[in-house]
N, C-alpha and C positions, 0 to 999 in steps of 0.2 A: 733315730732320725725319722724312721716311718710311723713309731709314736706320734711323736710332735705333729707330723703332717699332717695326723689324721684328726690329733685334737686341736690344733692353731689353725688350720687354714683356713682362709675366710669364705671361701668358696667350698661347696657340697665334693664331697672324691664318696665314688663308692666303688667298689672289686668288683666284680660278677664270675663266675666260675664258665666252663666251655660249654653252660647248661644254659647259661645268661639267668643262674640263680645267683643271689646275692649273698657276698660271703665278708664284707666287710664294711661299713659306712661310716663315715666321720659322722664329728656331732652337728656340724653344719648345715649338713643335706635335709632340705626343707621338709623331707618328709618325720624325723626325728620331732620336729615341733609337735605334733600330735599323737606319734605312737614312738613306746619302747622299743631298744635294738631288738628284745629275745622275739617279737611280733614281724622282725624284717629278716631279721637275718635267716638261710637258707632257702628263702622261697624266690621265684621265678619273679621277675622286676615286673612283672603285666600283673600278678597276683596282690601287691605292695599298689601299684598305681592305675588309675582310668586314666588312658592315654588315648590322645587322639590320633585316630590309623596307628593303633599297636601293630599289626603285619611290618607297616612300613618299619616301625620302629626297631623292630626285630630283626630286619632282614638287613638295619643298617648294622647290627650288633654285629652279627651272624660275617656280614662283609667284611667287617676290620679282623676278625678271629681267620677269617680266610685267608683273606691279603694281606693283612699286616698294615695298610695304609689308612693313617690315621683320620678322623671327620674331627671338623674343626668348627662350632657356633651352629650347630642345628636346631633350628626353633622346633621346642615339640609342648604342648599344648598338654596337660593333664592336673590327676587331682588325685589325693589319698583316694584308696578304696574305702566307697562305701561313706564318704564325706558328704557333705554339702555346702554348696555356698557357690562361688562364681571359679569355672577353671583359671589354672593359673599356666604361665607362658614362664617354660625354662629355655634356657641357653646349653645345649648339650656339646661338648666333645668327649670323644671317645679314642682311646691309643690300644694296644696288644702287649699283653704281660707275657713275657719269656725269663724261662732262669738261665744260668750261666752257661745251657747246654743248647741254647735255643731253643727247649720245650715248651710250647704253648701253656700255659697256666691260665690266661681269663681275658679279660679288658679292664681297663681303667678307663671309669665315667667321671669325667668334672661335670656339676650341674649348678648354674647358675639360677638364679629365680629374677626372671626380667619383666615380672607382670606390671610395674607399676609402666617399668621404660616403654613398652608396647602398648600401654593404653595411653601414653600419654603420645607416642608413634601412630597410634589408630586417629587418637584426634586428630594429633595435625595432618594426617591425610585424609580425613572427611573434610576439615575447613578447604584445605587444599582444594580436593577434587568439587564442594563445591563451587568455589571462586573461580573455577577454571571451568565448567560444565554449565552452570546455571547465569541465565541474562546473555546466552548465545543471539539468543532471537527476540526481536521485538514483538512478543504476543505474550500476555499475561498469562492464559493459560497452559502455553510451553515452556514457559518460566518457572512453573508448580512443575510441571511433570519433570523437569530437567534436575529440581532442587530433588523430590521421592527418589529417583534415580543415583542421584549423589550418595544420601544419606541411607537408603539402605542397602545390603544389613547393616552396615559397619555401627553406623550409630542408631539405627532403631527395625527392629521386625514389623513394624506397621507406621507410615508414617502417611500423613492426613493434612491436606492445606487447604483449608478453607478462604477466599476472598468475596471480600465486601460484592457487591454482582453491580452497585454503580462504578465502581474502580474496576471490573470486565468491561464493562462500556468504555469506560478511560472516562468519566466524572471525575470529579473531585472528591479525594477522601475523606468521610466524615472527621470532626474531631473527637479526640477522647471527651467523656465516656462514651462507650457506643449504646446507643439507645437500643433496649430491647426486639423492638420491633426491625431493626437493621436486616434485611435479609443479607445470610452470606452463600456462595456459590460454591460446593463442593470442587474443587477445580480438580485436584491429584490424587490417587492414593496409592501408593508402592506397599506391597509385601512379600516378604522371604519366603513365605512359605507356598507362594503362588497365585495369579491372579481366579482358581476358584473358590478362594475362599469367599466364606459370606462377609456381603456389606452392610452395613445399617440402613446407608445411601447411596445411593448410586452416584457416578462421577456426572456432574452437573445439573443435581440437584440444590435448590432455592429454597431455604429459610431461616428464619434469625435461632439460632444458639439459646439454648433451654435453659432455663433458668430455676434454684440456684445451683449450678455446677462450674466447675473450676474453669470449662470454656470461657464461658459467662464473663466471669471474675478476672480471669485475665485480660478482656478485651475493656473491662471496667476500670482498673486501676492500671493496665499497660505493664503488667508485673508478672515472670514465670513461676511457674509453679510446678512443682515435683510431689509428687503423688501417688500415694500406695496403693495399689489396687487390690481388692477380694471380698469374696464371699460380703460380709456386712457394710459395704462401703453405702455411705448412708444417702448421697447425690444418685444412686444410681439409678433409685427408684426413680427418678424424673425425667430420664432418659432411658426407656424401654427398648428400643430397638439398639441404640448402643450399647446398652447395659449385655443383652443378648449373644452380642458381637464380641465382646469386651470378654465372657464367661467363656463361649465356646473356641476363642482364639488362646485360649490362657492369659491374657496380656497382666503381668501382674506390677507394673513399673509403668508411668504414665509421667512424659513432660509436655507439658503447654509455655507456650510463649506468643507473643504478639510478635505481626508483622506489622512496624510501625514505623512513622518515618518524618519527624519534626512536629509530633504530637499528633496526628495524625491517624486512623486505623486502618491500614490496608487488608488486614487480616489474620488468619490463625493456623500454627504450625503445630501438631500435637504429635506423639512422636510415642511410638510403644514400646515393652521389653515383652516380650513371650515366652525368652528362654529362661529358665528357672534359676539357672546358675550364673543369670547376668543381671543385676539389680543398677539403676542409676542412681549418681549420685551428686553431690553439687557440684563436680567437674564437670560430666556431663550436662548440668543447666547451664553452666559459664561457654561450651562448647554452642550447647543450641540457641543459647544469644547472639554468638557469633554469626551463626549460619541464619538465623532469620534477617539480622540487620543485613545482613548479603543481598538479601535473598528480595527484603522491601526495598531495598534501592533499585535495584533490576525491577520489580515488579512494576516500581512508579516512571522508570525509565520509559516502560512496558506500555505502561499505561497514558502516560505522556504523548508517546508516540499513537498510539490508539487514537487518540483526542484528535492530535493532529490532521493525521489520515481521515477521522470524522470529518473533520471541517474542510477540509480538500476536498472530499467528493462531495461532500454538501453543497457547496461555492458551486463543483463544474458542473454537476447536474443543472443547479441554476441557470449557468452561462451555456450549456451546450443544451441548443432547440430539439423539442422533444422528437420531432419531426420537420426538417426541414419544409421548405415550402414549394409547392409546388403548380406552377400555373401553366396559362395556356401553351406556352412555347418551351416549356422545362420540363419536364417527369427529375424529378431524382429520391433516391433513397440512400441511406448512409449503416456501415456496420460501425458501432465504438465499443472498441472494450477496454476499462481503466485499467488501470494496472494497480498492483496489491498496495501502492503508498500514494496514489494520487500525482497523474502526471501534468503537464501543463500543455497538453492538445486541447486543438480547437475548430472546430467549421461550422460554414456558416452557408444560405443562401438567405439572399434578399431584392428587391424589386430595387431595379433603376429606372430613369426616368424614359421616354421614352421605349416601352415597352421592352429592356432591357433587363438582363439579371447576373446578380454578380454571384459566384461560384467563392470560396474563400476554404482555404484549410492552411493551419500552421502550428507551429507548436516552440514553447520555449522552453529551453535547456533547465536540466532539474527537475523538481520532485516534491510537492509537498503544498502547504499555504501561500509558499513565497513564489512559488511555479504556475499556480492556479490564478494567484489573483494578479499575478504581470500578466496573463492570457486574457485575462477579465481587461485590462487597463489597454491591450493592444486591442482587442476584438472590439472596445467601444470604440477608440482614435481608429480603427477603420471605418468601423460605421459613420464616423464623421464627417472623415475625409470624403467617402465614398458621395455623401451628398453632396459635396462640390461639385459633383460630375467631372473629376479629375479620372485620365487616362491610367490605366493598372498600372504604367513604368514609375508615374510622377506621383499617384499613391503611395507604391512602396516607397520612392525617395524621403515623402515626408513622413512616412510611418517609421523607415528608420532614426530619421530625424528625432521623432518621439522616444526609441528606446533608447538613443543616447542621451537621450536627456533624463528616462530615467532611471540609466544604470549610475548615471551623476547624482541623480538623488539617493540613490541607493550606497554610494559610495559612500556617504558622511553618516552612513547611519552605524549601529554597532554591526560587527563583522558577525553576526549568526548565518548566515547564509554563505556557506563557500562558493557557491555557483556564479562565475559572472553571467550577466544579462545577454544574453545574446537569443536568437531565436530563429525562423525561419518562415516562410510564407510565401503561399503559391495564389493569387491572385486574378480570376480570369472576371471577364467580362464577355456574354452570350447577345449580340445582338440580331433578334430574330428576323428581322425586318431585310438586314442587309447579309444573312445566313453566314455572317462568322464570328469566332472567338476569340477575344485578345488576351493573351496570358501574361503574365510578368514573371519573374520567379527571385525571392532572396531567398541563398541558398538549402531550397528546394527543391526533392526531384520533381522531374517533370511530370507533366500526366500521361496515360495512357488514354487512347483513343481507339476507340472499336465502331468498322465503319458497318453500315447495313448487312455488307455482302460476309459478314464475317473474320476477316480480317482485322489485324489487329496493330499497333505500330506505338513505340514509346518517342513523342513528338520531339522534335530536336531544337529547343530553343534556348536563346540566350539566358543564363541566370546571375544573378547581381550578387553580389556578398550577403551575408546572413545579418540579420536585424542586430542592431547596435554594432556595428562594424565603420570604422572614422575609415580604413582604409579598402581599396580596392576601386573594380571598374563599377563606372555607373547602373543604372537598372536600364533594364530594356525591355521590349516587349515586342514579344511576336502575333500575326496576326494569322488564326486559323480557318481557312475555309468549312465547310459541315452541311455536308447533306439530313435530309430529312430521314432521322432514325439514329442520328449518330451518337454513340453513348460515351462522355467522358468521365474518365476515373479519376479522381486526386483522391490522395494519401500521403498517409506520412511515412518515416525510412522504418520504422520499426517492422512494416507489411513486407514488402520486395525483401527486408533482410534477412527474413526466417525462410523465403523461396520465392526465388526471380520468376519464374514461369507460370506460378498462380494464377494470376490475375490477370495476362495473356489468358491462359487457357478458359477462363471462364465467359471472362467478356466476348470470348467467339460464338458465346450463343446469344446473339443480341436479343431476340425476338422473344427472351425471358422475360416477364415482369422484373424490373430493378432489386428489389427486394430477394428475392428469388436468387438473382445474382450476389447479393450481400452474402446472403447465408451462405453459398455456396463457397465460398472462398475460406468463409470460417470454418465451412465443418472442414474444407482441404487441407486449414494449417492447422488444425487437431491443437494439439497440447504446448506447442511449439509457443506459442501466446498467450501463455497463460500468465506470466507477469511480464511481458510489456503491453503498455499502449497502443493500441492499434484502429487508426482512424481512416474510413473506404467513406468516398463520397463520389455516388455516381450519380450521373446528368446525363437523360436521353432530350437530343436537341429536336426539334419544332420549326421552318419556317410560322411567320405570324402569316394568317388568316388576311388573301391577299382584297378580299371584299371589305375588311373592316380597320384599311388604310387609306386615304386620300392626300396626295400633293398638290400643290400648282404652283409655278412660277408666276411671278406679280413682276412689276412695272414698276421701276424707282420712282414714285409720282404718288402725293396727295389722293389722286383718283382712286390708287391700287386700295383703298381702305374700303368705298363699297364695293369693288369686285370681289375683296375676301370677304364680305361680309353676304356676299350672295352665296358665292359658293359654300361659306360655310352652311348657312340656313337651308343651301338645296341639299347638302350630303346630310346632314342631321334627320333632314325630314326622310327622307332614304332609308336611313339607321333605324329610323323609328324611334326616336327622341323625342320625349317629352316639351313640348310650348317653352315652359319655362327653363329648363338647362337651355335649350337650344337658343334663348334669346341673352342667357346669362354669356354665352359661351361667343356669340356677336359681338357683348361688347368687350370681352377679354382680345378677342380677335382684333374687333378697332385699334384698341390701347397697342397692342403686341407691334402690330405692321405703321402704327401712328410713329410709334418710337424707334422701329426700325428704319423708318426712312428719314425720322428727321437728326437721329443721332447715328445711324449704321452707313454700312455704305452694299450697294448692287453685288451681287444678285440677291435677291429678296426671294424667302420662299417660305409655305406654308402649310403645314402637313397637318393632319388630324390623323388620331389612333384611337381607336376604341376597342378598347377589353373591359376589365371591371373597371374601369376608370376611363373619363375619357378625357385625354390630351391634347392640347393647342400645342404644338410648336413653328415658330416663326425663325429662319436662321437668315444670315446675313454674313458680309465680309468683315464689319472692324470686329476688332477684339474687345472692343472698349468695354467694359463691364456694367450693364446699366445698375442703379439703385436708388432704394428709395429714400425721395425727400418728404421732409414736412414741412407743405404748402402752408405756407400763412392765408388766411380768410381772402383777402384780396387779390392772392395770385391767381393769375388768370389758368394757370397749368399747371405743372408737375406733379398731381395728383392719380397717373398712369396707373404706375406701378401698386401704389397704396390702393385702388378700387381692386387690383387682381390680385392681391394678399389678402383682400377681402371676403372674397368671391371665388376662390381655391380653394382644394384643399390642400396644396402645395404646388410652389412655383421653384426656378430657378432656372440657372443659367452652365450649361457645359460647353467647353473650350473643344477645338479640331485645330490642331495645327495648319490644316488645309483650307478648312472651311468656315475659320472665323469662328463663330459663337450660335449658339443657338440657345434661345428663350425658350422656355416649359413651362406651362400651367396645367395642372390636374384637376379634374371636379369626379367627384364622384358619383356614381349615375343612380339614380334611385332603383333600390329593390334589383340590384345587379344579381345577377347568379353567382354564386363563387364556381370555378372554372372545375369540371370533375381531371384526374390525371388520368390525360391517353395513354389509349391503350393500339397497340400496332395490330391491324388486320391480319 
């Protein structure tokens, strides 16, 4: 029976004596294929085989002789003595020979030979651990380093991903063939044997693939190619610095493949063997097909997203002022930091009529093109609205107005955007004249307010629902008093969330340059912001310059047109105004108080401003909205309005719930200064 066993079983048995020399072997045992019994038999099993961690091997022998307690499926890695070619992967158990006395007499080795089972085991967990490891992250070049990481060593001692260096930018991928002149961007390069080995090139290095070599040729016809390396290999001359690399790493085994992706060239995956006893073969090029197609899908995902994030910060740089503006009654300076995918914040300051100034920050929900250019489309419909001379409550009412309407359009479009439209916005309004601030808020925090004396307080006022919102309570707006020096803060929640106390503790040193104060807050929240958005917009307030204001109460009466018309040409010539504005500016004054009394109703009143512009305003009691007609040749009037649309550079009309309406015309004053930003003694 123990005949038989040793010649029919299909599976390797060999005996080993209590020396772990070898005293019997079937004909099976893989080592029999290359050499005679009378060459194995008697000698030590390490003598017969190169085994990998023989110690261990030994000491598992040596354990079952001991204990008795059998091993069962032990991978051990070896090769004939003195062979060559690629090691091969057995499957070992081992049990304890006793005779009928219970005398130890040796071991009984079963040895399986499982090399093909384990390469074909190693593949599928290289495909594996790529698809699970690589396209983690949207960055082209972590997407190479992610795939080197993958694949060695298991499937290559050096592996090398070149991409196209427009598809780093997130361009578009050329199409097949790639043109010689293509530069590609060394993106990754993994090796087993340690990163001091020498490089050709260095990781992110820029040029196009040498030609003719099998780089080349693969990115030409989009086809891999398995390749024997040595000594005479006749490409290599063309490639000197590789060639160099290539010699003193050993690499004697070389696959290339395209990283390609609907004809397309993303780039090149080249893949080495250096160990001697491991040669590639065309499973292995069916394997690195796999892992490049992987590998270009992630890349272009990669790069996709790149593109994207392009065009989002492109767009907000646009929309967001390089430097806010800053005039006689305002100082402000602003910190913004985007955040790594382009977020949808925004501020603003801009001149209202009436030597007033609106203050503006908000931001809408999401991330990307679709987040940027709804910021784009709310930051204009405020600048619109703002011209109306509509009050902060009754602005944000109709600006929400606007995002509903175009989260409605948004609705019927395809669903790529998960984000609903919703957004938020802090709204104030500085008027210098009457030394306070009217805020609004949809849901927005409030601003913080820092008064002369140091002190500092987050303002408590009403806030409205968040833009595009059908339900909740109406807008409201508070009215802030402000002395001379007082600096307001608006931001967005991404600032207060990483540390409430910040921006308290800073703003308590008012008598800082603004700016000064930005930076200060940044360097405070250190790292903490480094991918979110974070928008600071600070406003040191101004009374306006009480010498280059003038009011007067008028007379409901016909007469009241030359009394304005004196005073105005006495304050002008005061000002020191030029002949001609001053007379242009007479008969803007006529028209203004002509049409306030024949269309308005008492009290009549008439103010003049001058800053870089100088301002007529005439207010009155109705609300009525005047405008303009087009007089036919023969009408004797209505031509009012139409000579001060002429003769402006901008007119209009702002509503007071209190005080009826008030008319504005602007002219612009020749050779004005632009206003330098104060500075506090």
């Amino acid at each position: 029976m123990l005949e038989a066993l040793f010649h029919e079983s299909p599976t390797g048995l060999m005996v080993l004596d209590r020396e772990l020399r070898i005293l019997r072997i079937s004909a099976s045992t893989p080592v029999l294929r290359t050499a005679p019994p009378e060459e194995i038999i008697g000698r030590h099993f390490t003598e017969v085989y190169d085994i990998s961690g023989p110690g261990e091997v030994e000491a598992m022998l040596h354990g079952v002789l001991e204990r008795g307690a059998p091993i069962r499926g032990r991978l051990v890695g070896a090769r004939r003595k003195g062979a060559r070619g690629p090691e091969c992967q057995f499957r070992v158990s081992a049990s304890r020979l006793e005779d009928g006395q219970g005398k130890i007499l040796g071991v009984l080795a079963e040895i399986v030979d499982v090399t093909e089972r384990e390469k074909v085991r190693t593949r599928l967990r290289v495909l594996g651990s790529v698809r699970e490891r690589t396209g983690r992250t949207l960055d082209v070049v972590a997407t190479c380093e992610e795939l080197v990481q993958a694949v060695v060593p298991d499937l290559a001692d050096i592996a090398v991903v070149e991409v196209v260096d427009a598809v780093v930018r997130g361009e578009e991928p050329p199409p097949s063939p790639l043109g010689r002149d293509v530069p590609l961007r060394r993106a990754a390069v993994g090796r087993s044997g340690g990163e001091e080995q020498v490089q050709a090139h260095p990781v992110g290095d820029v040029r196009s693939l040498p030609f003719p070599t099998p780089y080349a040729q693969t990115l030409t016809d989009l086809k891999p190619r398995l390749v024997a390396l040595g000594p005479e290999t006749p490409w290599l001359a063309a490639v000197p610095p590789r060639a160099e690399v290539i010699r003193a790493s050993g690499a004697h085994s070389l696959i290339t493949t395209p990283l390609t992706l609907r004809g397309t060239v993303l780039g090149l995956l080249s893949l080495y063997r250096t160990d001697q006893a491991d040669v590639y073969d065309q499973r292995d090029v069916t394997l690195a097909v796999a892992v490049a197609a992987h590998t270009a899908l992630c890349i272009d995902n990669a790069r996709r997203y790149t593109r994207e994030h392009t065009i989002a910060l492109t767009i907000q740089r646009h929309l967001l002022l390089p430097q806010p503006a800053t005039g006689t009654t305002v100082e402000t300076a602003h910190l913004y930091v985007p955040s790594d995918v382009g977020g949808g914040g925004s501020f603003d300051t801009f001149a209202l009529s009436g030597g007033r100034t609106a203050l503006v920050v908000g931001e809408v929900a999401g991330q990307g093109i679709h987040a940027v250019t709804t910021m784009g489309q709310i930051r204009t419909a405020t600048h619109s609205l703002a011209a109306l001379g509509l009050e902060p409550d009754e602005l944000l009412a109709r600006l929400n107005d606007t995002a509903i309407s175009l989260a409605q359009e948004r609705a019927v479009l395809p669903p790529d955007d998960p984000m609903p439209l919703t957004g938020s916005c802090a709204y104030a309004v500085y008027d210098p004249l009457a030394q306070t601030c009217t805020i609004a808020l949809a849901g927005h925090p409030p601003p913080v307010i820092a008064h002369p004396d140091g002190s500092t307080e987050i303002l408590h006022l009403p806030s409205g629902p968040p833009l595009g919102s059908t339900e909740g309570p109406p807008f409201a707006a508070g009215k802030v008093p402000l002395t001379d020096g007082s600096v307001l803060a608006f931001y967005n929640p991404s600032l207060l969330s990483q540390s409430a106390d910040v921006l308290p503790r800073v703003l308590a040193h008012t008598d800082r340059p603004l700016q000064d104060l930005c930076d200060d807050v940044l360097y405070r929240l250190g790292n903490d912001i480094r991918h979110s958005e974070v928008i600071l917009l600070l406003a040191r307030t101004h009374p306006f310059p009480a010498d280059q204001v003038a009011a007067w109460p008028l007379d409901y009466h016909p007469e009241a047109v030359a009394t304005a018309r004196a005073h105005t040409q006495q304050q002008l010539t005061h000002w020191g105004v030029d002949e001609e504005t001053t007379y242009t500016t007479e008969l803007i004054v006529s028209e203004l108080i002509t049409n306030a009394i024949r269309y308005g109703a008492p009290p009549v009143h008439l103010r003049l401003i001058k800053d870089r512009t100088l301002t007529c305003e005439v207010r009155d009691s109705n609300s009525l909205a005047p405008r303009v007609r087009h007089a036919k040749t023969v009408d004797e009037g209505g031509r009012g309005l139409s000579i001060i649309a002429q003769l402006t550079q901008n007119w209009g009309v702002r509503y007071s719930p209190l005080d009826g309406k008030t008319v504005w015309a602007e002219q612009t004053l020749p050779h004005a200064p632009l206003p330098c930003p104060l500075q506090r003694p």
